[in-house]
Structure formats: structure tokens, C-alpha cells
Backbone as a printed PyTorch tensor [residue, N CA C, xyz], in Angstrom:
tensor([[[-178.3420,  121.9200,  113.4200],
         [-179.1000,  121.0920,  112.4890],
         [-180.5370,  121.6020,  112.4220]],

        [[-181.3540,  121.9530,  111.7550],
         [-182.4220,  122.1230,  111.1050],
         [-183.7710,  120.9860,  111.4530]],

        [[-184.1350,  121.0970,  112.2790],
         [-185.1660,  119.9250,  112.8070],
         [-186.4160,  120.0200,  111.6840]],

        [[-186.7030,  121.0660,  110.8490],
         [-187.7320,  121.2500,  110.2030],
         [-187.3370,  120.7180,  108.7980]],

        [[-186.2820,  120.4530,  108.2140],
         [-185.8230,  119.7860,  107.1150],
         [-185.4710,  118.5110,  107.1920]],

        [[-185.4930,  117.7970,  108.2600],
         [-185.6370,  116.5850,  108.9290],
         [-186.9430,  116.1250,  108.3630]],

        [[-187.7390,  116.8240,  109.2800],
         [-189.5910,  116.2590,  109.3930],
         [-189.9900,  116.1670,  108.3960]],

        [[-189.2710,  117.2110,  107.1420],
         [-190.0310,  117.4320,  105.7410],
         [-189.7640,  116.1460,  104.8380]],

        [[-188.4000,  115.7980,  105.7230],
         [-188.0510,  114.6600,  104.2990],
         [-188.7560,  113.4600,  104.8180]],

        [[-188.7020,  113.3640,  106.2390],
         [-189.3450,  112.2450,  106.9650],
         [-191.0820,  112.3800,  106.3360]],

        [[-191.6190,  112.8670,  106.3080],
         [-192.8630,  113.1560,  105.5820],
         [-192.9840,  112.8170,  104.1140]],

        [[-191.8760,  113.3770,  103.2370],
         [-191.8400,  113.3810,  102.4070],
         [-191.4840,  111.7880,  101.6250]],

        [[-190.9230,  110.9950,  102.1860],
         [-190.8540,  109.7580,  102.3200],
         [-191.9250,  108.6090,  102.1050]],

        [[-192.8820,  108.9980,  103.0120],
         [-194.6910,  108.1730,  102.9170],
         [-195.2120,  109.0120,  102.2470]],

        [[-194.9340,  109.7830,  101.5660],
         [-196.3570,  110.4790,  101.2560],
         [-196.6690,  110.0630,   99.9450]],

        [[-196.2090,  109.5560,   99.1340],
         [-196.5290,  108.9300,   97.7210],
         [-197.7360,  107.4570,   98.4050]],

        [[-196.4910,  106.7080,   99.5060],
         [-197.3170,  105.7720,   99.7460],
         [-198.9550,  106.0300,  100.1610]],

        [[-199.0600,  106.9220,  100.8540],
         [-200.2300,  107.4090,  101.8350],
         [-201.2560,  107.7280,  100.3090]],

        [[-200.4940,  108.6430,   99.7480],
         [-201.2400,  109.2950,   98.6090],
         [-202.1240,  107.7410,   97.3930]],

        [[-200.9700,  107.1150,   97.4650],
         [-201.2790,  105.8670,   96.4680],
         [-202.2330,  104.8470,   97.2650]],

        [[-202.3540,  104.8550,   98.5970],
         [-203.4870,  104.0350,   99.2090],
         [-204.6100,  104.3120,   99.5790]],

        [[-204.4020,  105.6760,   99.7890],
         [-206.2930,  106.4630,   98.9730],
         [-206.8580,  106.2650,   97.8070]],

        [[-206.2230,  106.0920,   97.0720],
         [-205.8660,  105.9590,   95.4350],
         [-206.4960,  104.8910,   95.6010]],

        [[-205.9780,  103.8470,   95.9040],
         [-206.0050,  102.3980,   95.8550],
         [-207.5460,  101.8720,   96.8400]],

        [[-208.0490,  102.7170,   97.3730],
         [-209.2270,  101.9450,   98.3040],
         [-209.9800,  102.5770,   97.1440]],

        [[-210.3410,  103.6270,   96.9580],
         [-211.3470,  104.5330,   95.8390],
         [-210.8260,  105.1370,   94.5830]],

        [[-211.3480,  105.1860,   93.5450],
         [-210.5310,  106.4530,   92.8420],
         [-210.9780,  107.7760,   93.2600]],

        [[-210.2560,  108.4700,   93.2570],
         [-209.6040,  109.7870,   94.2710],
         [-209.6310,  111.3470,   93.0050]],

        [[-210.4580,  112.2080,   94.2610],
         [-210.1220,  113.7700,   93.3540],
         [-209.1020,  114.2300,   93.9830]],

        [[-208.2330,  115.2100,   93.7710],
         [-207.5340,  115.6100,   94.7130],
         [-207.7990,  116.3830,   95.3440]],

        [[-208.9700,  117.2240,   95.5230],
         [-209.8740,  117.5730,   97.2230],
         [-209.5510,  116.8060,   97.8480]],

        [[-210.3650,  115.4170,   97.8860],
         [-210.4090,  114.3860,   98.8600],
         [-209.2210,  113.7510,   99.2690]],

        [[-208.0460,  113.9320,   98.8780],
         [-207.2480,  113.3600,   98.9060],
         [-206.5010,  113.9970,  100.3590]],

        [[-206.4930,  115.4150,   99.6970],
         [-206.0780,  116.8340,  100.7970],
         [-206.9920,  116.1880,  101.6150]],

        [[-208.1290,  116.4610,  101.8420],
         [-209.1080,  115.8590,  103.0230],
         [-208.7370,  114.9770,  104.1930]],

        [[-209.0110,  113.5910,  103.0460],
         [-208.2130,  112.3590,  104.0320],
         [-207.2090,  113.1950,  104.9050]],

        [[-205.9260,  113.2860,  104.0350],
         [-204.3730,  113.2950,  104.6440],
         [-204.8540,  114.0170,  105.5030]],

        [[-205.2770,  115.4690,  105.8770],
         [-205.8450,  116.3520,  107.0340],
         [-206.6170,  115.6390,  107.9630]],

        [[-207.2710,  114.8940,  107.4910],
         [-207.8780,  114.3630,  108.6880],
         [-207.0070,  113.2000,  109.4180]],

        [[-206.1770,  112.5670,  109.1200],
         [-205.3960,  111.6560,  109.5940],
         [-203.9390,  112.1230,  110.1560]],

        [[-204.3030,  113.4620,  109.9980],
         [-202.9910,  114.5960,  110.7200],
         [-202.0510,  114.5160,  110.1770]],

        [[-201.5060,  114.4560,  108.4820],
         [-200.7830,  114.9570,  107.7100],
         [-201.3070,  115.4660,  106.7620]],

        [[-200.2620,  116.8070,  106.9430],
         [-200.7480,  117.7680,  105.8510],
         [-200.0820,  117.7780,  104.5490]],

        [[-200.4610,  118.0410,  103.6800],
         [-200.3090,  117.7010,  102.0720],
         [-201.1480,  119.4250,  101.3790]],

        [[-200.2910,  119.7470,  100.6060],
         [-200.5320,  121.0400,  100.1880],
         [-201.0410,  120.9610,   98.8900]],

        [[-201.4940,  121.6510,   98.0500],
         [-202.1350,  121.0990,   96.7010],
         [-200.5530,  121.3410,   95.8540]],

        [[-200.0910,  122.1620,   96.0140],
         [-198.5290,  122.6590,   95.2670],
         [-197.2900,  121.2180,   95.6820]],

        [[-197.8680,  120.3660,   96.3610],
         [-197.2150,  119.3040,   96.5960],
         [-197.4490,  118.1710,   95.7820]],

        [[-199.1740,  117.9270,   95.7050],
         [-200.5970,  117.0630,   95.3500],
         [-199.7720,  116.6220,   94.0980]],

        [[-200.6000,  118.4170,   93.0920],
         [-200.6550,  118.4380,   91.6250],
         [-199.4090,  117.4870,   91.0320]],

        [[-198.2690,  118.1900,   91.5980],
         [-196.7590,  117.8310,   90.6820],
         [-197.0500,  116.0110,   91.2570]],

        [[-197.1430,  115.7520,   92.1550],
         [-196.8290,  114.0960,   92.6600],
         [-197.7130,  113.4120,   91.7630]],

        [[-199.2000,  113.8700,   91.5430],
         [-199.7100,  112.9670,   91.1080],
         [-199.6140,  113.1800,   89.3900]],

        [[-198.9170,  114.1250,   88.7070],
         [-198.8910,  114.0930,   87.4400],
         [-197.0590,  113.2200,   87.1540]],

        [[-196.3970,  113.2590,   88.2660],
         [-195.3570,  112.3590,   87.8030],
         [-195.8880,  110.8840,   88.1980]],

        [[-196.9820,  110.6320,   88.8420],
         [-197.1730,  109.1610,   89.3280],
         [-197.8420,  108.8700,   87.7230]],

        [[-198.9630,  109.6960,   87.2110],
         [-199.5210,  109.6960,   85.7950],
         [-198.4620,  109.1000,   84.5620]],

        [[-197.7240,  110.2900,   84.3820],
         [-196.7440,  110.5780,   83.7960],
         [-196.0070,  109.3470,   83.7300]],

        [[-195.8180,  108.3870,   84.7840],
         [-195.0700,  107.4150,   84.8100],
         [-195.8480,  105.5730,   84.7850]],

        [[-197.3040,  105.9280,   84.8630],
         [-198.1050,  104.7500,   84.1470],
         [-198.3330,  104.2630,   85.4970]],

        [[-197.9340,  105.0140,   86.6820],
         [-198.9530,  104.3900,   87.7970],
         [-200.4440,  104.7370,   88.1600]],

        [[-200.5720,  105.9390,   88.0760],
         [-201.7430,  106.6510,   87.7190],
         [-203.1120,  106.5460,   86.6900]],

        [[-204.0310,  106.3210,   86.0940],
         [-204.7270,  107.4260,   85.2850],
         [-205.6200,  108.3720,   85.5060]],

        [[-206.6010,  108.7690,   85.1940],
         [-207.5730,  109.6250,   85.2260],
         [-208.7510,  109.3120,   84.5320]],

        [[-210.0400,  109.6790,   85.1360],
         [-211.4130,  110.0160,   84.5040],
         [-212.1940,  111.4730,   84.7220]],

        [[-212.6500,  111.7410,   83.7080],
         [-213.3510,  113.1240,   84.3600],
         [-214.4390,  112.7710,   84.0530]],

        [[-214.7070,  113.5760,   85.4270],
         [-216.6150,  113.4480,   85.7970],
         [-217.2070,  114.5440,   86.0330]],

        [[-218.2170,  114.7980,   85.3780],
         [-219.2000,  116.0680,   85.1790],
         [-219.2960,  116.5450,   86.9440]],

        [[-219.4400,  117.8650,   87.2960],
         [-219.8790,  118.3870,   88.4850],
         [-220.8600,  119.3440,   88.1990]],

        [[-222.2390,  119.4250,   89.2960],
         [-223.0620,  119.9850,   88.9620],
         [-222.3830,  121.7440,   89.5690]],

        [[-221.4900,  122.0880,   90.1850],
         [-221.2170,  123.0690,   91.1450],
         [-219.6900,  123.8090,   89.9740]],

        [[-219.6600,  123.1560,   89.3040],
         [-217.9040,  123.8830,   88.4920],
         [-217.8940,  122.8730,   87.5850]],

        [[-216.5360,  123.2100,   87.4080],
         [-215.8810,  122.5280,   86.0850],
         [-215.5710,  121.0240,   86.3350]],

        [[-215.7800,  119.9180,   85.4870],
         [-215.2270,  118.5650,   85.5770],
         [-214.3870,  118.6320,   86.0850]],

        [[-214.2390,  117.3110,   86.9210],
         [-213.2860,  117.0410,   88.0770],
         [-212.9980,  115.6700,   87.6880]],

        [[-211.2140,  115.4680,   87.5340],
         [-210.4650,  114.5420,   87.6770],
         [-209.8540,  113.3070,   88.8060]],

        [[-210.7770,  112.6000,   88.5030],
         [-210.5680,  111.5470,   89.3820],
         [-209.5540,  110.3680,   88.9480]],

        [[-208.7770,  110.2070,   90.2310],
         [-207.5250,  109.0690,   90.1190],
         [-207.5010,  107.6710,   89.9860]],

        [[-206.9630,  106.9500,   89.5650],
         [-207.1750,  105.8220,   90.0220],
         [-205.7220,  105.0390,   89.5210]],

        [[-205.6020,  103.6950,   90.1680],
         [-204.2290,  103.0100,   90.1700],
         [-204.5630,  102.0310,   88.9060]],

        [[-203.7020,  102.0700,   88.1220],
         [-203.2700,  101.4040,   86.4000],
         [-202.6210,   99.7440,   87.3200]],

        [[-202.7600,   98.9870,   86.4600],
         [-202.2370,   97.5570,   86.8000],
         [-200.7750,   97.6760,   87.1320]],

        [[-199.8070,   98.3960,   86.3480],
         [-198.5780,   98.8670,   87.0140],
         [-198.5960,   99.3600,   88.5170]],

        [[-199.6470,  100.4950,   88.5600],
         [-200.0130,  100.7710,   90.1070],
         [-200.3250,  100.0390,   90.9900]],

        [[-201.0410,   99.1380,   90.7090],
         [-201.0540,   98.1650,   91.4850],
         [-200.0320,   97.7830,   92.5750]],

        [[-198.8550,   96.7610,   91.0700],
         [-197.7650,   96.6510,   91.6380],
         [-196.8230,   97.0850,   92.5540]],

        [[-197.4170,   98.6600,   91.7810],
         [-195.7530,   99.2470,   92.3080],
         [-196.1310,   99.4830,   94.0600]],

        [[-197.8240,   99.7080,   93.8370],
         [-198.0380,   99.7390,   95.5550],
         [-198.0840,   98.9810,   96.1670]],

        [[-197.8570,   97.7090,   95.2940],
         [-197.6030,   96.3140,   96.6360],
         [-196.2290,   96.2240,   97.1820]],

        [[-195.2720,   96.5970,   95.9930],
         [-194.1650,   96.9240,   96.7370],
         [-193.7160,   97.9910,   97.8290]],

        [[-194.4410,   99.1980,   97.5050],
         [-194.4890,  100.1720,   98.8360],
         [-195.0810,   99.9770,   99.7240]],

        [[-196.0750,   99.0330,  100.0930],
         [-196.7880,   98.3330,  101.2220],
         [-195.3940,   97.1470,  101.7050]],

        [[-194.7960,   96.8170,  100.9970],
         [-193.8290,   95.5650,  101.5190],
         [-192.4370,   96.1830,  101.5150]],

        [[-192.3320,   97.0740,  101.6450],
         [-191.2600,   97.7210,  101.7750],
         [-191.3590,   99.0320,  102.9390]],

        [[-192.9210,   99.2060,  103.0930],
         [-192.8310,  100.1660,  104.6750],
         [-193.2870,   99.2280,  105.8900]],

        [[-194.3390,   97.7560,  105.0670],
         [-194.3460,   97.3990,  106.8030],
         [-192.5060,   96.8720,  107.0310]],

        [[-191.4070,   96.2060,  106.3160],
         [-190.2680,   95.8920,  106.5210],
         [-189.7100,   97.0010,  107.2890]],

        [[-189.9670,   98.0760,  107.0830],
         [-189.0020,   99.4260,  107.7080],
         [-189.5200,   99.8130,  108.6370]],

        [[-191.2280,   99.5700,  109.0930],
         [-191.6930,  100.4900,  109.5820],
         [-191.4380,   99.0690,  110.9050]],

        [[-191.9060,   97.6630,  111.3000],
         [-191.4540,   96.8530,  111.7310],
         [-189.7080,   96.9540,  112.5830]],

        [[-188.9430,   97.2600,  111.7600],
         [-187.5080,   97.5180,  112.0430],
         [-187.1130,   98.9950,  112.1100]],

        [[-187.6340,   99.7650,  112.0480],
         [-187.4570,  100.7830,  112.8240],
         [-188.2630,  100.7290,  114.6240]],

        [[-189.5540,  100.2870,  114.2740],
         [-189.9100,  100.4340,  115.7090],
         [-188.9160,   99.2820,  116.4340]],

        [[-188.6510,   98.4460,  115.7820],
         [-187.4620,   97.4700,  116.7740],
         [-186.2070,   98.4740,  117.3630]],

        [[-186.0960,   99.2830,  116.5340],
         [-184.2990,   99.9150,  116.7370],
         [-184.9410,  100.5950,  118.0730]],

        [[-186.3240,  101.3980,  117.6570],
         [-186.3820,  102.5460,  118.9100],
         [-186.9910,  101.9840,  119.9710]],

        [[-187.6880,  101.0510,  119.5470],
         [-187.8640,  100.1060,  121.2980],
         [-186.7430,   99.2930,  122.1350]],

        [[-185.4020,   98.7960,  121.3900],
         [-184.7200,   98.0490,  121.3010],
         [-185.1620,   97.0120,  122.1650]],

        [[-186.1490,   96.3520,  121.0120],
         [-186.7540,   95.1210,  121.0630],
         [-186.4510,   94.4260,  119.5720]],

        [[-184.8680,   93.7790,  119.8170],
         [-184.8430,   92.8300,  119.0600],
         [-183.7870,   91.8720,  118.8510]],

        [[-184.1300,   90.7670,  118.6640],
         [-182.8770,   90.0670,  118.9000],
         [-181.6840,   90.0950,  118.0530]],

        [[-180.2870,   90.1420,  119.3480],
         [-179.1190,   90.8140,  118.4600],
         [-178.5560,   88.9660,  117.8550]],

        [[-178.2700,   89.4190,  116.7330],
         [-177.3540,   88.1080,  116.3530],
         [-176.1190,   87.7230,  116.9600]],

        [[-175.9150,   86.4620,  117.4960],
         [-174.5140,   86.2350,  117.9050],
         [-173.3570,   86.2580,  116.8360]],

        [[-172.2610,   86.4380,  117.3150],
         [-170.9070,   86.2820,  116.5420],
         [-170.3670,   84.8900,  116.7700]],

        [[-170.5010,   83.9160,  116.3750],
         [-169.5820,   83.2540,  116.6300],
         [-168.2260,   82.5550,  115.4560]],

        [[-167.5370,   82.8850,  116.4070],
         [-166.0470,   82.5560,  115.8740],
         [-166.3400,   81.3010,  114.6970]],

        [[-165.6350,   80.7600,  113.3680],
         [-165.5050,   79.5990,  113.3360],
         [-164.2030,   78.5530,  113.9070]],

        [[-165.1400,   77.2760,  114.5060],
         [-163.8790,   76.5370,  114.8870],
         [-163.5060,   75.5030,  114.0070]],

        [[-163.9390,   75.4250,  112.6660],
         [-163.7810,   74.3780,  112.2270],
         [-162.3260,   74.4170,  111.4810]],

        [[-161.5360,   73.6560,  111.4510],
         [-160.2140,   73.1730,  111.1480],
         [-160.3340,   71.8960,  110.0280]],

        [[-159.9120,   72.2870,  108.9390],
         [-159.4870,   72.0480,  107.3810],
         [-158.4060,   70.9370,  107.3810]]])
């Protein structure tokens, strides 16, 4: 088995979320974005970035503003659309649920449900 195609998908999994809650505290260039994730010890490649955040666009979670730079060319900054919003409240309530019940499975800290038989007679 391939331990490195494991990690990628396991990565690949949060990383919209991670990406959309940078998004969501500031609107976001995608320098800074690479930045953050590096500094919080996941790495995010720009050949990963570009395509994610033009299908998050593309799909009305996203938009964009461009803002003059005194050093290069205007730079596109992100930000989350009222759809975005949403859709990241649901990926916030859908990783603490997993992320909650997964650490239960691997601590096995959690209570198992009983079986019980029915006795009731009709």
C-alpha cells in the first residue's frame, strides 16, 4: 500500500476547508494564503491554490477584487460570497462532527451503545 497516496488524500480532504477559513477571517491573495498554510505546517502548492480557488469562484463561493500594487501587477484578492458563507458553515459542522468522532475511534473513548434484545410481547 502506498502510504504517500494515503496522506495526499488525507490532506486533500481539509484543504478547501483550511483554504476557505483564511478566506473567511480576511479577504485573501493567494501568496498569503501559501503563507498561512506553511506556517501552520501544511503545505499547499500554487498548482494546487490556482485550480481550487477558481472552481470555489467558478461555483459562487468565491469572488474577487483587484488591488493596485506598488511592486507588480494588480493582485487578486479573495473573499467568501453569501453562498460562501454557508457553504463554510457547513464545512465547519461537518469537520468538528468527524474530527470529534474520529479522535473518539483512536482514543477509544466512547461510549459503546448497548444491544438490547426486545422483550415486549404483542
Amino acid at each position: 500500500m502506498n502510504i504517500e497516496n494515503t496522506q495526499s488524500q488525507m490532506r486533500k480532504g481539509v484543504l478547501e476547508y483550511c483554504i476557505l477559513a483564511i478566506i473567511r477571517r480576511n479577504e485573501a491573495y493567494p501568496g498569503d494564503i501559501i503563507d498561512e498554510m506553511k506556517n501552520a505546517g501544511l503545505q499547499l502548492l500554487e498548482g494546487t491554490l490556482y485550480p481550487l480557488l477558481n472552481r470555489l469562484k467558478n461555483a459562487e463561493i468565491l469572488t474577487y477584487r483587484w488591488v493596485e500594487s506598488t511592486s507588480g501587477p494588480p493582485r487578486k484578492y479573495f473573499i467568501l460570497t453569501e453562498k460562501g458563507e454557508k457553504f463554510y458553515e457547513l464545512l465547519e459542522s461537518t469537520w468538528r462532527e468527524l474530527s470529534i468522532g474520529v479522535d473518539a475511534v483512536v482514543k477509544g473513548n466512547y461510549k459503546k451503545e448497548e444491544n438490547e434484545p426486545n422483550n415486549s410481547e404483542q
